[in-house]
C-alpha positions in Angstrom: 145.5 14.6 -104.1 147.6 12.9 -102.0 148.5 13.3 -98.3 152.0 11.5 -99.0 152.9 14.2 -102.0 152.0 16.9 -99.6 155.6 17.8 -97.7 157.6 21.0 -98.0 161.4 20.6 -98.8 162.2 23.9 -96.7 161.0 26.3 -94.1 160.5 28.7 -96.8 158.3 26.9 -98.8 155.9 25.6 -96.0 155.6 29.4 -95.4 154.6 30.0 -99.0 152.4 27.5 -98.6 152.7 26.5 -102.7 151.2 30.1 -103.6 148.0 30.0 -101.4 150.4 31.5 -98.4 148.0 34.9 -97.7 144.7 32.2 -98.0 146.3 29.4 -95.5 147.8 32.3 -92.9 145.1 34.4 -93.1 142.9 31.6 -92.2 145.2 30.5 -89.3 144.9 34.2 -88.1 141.1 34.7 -87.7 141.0 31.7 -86.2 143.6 32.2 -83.5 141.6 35.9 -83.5 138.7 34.3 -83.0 140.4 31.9 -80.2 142.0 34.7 -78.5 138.4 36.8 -78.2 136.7 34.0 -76.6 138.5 33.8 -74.1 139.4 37.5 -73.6 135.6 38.8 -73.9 134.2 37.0 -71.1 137.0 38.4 -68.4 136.5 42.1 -70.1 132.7 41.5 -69.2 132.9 39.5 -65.8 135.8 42.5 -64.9 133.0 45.1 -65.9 130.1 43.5 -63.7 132.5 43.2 -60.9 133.3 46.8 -61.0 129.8 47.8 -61.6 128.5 45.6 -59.1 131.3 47.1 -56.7 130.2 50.8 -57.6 126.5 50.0 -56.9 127.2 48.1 -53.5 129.1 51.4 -52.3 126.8 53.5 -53.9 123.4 51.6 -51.6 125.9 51.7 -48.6 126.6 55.4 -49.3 123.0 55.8 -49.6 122.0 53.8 -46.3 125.0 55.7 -44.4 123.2 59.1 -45.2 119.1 57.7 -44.6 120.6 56.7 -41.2 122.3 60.2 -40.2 119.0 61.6 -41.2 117.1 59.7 -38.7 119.2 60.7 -36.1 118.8 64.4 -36.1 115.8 65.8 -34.8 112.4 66.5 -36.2 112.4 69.8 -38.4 115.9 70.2 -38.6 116.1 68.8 -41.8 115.1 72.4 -43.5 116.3 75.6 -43.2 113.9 77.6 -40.9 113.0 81.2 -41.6 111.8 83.3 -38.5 110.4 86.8 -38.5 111.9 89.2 -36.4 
């Protein structure tokens, strides 16, 4: 085969690609599929850690916020105290 014999007169028949059309396309689609998803699936994850990471930083701040008000109050108050008349 030739590379010179291989021109297409029209649009139309460079779409039909000779016959092989759904063979040639659906190759150029997976691969600009596959294209597309490399460079989508690393933001979707680094997106996810950053909002993980965010919810776990204000979850440890939450946390260290409440250990501290603890520490202030004083001892025993902590539980609820039952007296007998």
């Amino acid at each position: 085969m030739s590379f010179a014999n291989m021109y297409f007169a029209n649009l139309t028949d460079f779409v039909h690609m000779g016959g092989h059309a759904p063979y040639v396309w659906g190759a150029y689609g997976i691969g600009v599929a596959i294209l597309v998803l490399n460079i989508l699936v690393p933001w979707w994850q680094s997106r996810r850690f950053r909002q993980q990471l965010q919810r776990r930083l204000s979850r440890k701040a939450q946390h260290a916020a409440s250990a501290t008000s603890s520490m202030s109050r004083p001892a025993g108050t902590d539980h609820v105290s039952t007296t007998r008349p």
